[in-house]
Residue, then its C-alpha position, 0 to 999 in steps of 0.5 A: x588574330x581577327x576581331x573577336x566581334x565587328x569592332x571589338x579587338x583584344x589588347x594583343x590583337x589591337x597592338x599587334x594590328x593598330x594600322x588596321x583598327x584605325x583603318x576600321x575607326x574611320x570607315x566602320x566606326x568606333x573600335x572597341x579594345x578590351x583588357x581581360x574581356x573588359x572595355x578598356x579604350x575606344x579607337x574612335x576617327x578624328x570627325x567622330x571625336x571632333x563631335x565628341x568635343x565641346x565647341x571651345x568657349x569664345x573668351x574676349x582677349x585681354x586687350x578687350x577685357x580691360x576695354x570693356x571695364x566701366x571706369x565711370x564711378x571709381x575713385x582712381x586717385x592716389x592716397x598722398x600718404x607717403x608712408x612713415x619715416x625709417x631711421x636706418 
C-alpha cells in the first residue's frame, strides 16, 4: 500500500491515501498516479501550479476600452430617413 516508486502511487493507493499524496506534492514534489501502470494525473502543490499557469493577460476595463476609441473622423450623424409609411 506504499508508493510503488518515490512519488508514484497506483489509483487504489492514491484514493485510499489522498491526505498523504498531497502531504507529499507539496514537500517532495509532484506525485504521479497511475491507472493499469499508465500515467493517469499528477498531484502537484498549489506554488508549483502556480508556475505552471499563465500570468492572466491584463485586459483595459470597459470604461477604458470606449475612452480610448479615436472619434476624430467619423461621421456620427444620423440619417433623416424616417422610414416609409405603413397603412395598418
Amino acid at each position: 500500500m506504499v508508493a510503488e516508486r518515490k512519488g508514484r502511487w497506483k489509483l487504489e493507493d492514491a484514493k485510499a491515501r489522498f491526505s498523504e499524496v498531497v502531504r507529499r506534492a507539496a514537500s517532495e514534489g509532484p506525485q504521479t498516479v497511475t491507472v493499469r501502470g499508465r500515467e493517469a494525473a499528477v498531484v502537484l502543490s498549489s506554488e508549483q501550479y502556480e508556475k505552471l499557469r499563465p500570468a492572466p493577460a491584463e485586459r483595459p476595463s470597459l470604461l477604458e476600452l470606449l475612452r480610448s476609441v479615436d472619434l476624430e473622423g467619423l461621421d456620427l450623424t444620423r440619417e433623416p430617413d424616417y422610414g416609409r409609411d405603413v397603412d395598418l
